[in-house]
C-alpha positions as CSV (number, residue, x, y, z in Angstrom):
1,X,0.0,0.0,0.0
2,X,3.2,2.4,1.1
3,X,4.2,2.1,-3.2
4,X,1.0,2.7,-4.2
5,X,1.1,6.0,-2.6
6,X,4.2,7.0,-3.0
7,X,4.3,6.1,-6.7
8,X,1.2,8.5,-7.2
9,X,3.4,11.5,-5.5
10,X,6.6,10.1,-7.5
11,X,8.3,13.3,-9.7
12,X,9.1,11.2,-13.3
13,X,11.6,12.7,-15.7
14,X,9.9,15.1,-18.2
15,X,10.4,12.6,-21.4
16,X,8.3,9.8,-19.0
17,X,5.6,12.7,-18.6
18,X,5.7,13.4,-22.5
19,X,5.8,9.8,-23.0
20,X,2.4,9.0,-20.4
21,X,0.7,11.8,-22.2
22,X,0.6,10.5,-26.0
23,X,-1.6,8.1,-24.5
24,X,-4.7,9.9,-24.3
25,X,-5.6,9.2,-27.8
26,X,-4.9,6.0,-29.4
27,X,-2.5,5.1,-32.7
28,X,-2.7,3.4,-35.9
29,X,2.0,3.1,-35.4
30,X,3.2,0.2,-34.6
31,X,6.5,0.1,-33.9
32,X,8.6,-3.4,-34.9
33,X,11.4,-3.0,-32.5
34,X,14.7,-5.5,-31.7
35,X,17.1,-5.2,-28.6
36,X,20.6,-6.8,-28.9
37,X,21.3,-7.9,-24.6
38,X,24.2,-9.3,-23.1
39,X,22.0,-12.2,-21.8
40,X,18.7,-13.3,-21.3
41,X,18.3,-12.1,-17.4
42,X,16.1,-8.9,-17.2
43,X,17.4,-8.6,-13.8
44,X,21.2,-9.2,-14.3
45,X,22.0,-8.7,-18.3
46,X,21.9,-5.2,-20.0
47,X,20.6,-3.7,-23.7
48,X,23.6,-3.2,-25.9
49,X,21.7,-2.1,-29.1
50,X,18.0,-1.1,-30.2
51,X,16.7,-1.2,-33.6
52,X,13.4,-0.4,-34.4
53,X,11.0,0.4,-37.6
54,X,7.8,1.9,-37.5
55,X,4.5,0.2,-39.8
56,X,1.2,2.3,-40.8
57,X,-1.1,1.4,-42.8
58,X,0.1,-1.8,-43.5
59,X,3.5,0.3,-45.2
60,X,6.6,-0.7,-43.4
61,X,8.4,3.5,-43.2
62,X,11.5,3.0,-44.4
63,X,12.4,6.6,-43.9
64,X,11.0,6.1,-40.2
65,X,13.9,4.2,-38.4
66,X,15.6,4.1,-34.7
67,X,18.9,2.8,-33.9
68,X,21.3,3.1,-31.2
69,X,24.1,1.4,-29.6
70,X,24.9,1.3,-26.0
71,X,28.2,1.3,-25.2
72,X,28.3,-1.7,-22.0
73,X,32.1,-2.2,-22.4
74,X,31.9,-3.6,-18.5
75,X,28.9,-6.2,-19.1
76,X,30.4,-7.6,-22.5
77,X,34.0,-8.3,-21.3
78,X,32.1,-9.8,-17.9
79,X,29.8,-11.5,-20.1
80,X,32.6,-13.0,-22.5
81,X,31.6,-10.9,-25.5
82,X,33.5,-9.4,-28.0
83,X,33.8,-5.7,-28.1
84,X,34.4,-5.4,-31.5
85,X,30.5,-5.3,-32.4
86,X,30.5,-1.7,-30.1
87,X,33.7,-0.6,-32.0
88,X,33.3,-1.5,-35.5
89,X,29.1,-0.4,-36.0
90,X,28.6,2.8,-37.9
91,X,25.5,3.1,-35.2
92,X,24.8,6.2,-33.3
93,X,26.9,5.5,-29.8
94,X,24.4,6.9,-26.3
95,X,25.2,6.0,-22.7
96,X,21.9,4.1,-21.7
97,X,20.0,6.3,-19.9
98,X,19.9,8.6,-23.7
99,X,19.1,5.9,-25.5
100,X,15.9,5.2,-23.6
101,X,15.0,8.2,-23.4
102,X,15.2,8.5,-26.7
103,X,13.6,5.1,-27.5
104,X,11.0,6.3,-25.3
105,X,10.8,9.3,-27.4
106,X,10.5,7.1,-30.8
107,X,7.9,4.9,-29.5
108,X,5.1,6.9,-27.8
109,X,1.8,5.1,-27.8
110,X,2.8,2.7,-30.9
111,X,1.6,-1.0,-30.5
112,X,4.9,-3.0,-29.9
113,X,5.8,-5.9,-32.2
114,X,8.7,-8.2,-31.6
115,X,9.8,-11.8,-31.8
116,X,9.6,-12.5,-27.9
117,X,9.0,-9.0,-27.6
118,X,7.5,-9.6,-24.4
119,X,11.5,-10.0,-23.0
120,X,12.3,-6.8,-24.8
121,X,10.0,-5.0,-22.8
122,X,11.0,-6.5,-19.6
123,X,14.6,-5.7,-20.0
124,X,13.7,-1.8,-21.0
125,X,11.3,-1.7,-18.0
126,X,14.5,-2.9,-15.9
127,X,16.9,0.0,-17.4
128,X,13.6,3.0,-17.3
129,X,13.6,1.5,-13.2
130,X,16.9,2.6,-12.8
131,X,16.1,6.0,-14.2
132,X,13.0,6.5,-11.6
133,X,10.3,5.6,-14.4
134,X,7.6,3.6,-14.8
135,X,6.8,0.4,-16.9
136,X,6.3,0.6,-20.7
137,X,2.7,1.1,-21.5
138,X,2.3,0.2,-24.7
139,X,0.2,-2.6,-26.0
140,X,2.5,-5.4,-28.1
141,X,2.5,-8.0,-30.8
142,X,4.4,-11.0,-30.6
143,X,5.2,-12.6,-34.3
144,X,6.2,-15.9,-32.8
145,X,2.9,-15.7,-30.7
146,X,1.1,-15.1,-34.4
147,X,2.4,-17.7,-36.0
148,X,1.2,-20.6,-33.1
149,X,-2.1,-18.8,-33.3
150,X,-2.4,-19.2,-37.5
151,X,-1.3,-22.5,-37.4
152,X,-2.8,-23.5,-33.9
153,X,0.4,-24.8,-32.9
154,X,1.0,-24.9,-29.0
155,X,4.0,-27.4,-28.4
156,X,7.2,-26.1,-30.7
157,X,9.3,-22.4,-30.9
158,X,9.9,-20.7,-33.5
159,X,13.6,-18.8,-33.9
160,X,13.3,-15.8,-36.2
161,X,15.5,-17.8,-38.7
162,X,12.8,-20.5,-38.9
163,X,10.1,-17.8,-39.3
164,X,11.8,-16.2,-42.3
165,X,12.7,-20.0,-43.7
166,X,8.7,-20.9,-43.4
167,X,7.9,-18.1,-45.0
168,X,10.4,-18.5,-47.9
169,X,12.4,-15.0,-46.8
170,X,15.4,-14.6,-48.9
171,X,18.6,-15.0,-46.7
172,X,20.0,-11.8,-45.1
173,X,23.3,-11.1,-43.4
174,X,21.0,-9.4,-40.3
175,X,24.2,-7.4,-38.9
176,X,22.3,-5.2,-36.5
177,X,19.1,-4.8,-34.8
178,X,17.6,-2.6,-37.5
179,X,18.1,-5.6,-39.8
180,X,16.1,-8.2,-37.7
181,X,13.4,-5.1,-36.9
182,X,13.0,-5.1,-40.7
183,X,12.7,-9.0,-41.0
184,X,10.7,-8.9,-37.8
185,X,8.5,-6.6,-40.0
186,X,8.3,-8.3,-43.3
187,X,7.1,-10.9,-41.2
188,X,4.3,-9.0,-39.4
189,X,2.6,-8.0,-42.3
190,X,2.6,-11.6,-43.7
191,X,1.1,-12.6,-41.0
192,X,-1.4,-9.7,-40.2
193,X,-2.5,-10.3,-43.3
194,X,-3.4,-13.9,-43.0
195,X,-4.6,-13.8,-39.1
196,X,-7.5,-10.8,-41.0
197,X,-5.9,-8.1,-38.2
């Protein structure tokens, strides 16, 4: 009961106030968004890299992109991971908490859509805790999820690679999270097409 209360009297951060208020009317954006992490623990492993695309009106906005990297230099070499991904990408570079703000920023009140985008979210509501925000509001899309439903299939995973493989995708080099956001998007559309959404 003591959270509740003090959450309600909480000062946010003026982009989490800009961010809260885009919600009083409702979008026809989705954003197709990808997170590169050092691991799969929200509660231990960081975001190294966002890439995101937004989709209207069934038009994937090529013109309409978001990417970052974050440099984590601490979390890769005590995760075992190479560096040179941080060193060598022609990426914008932003310490974390610019980079979610400006994600933040990007997103507004979009509709999410991800391949397990569900464990996106969790690990950007981990980094916006540490900033004194709230949790992401935004209502999401889950390709894999989509998929199961289309084909009523309840007891098998789907890897983005198999997604792209069922759906005769040709074969891309996906270097960075904007590439998987695109494939992630190719993808949505296919299948928002076919599920009548």
């Amino acid at each position: 009961m003591l959270d509740w209360i003090k959450n309600i009297n909480k000062e946010y951060p003026d982009f989490w106030k800009k961010y809260q208020a885009t919600f009083d009317k409702k979008s026809n954006r989705y954003v197709v968004l990808c997170t590169e992490t050092t691991g799969l623990n929200p509660k231990k492993d960081v975001i190294i890299s966002f890439g995101a695309v937004a989709v209207v009106n069934n038009t994937i906005l090529v013109g309409d992109t978001f990417e970052v990297v974050i440099p984590q230099y601490k979390f890769l070499h005590d995760n075992g991971i190479s560096n040179d991904f941080l060193l060598e990408s022609s990426q914008p570079k932003l310490s974390e908490p610019q980079a979610l703000e400006k994600l933040i920023g990007y997103i507004e009140n979009a509709t999410l859509v991800g391949h397990r985008i569900h464990f996106d979210i969790e690990m950007i509501n981990e980094s916006l805790e540490k900033l004194g925000c709230g949790r992401v509001k935004n209502e999401a899309l889950d390709i894999e999820v989509m998929y199961k439903r289309l084909h009523d299939i309840n007891d098998k995973n789907f890897s983005l690679d198999d997604l792209s493989t069922l759906f005769k995708m040709p074969k891309s080099d996906r270097i960075s999270t904007t590439d998987d956001a695109f494939t992630i998007a190719i993808l949505f559309l296919k299948l928002k097409s076919r599920l009548g959404l």
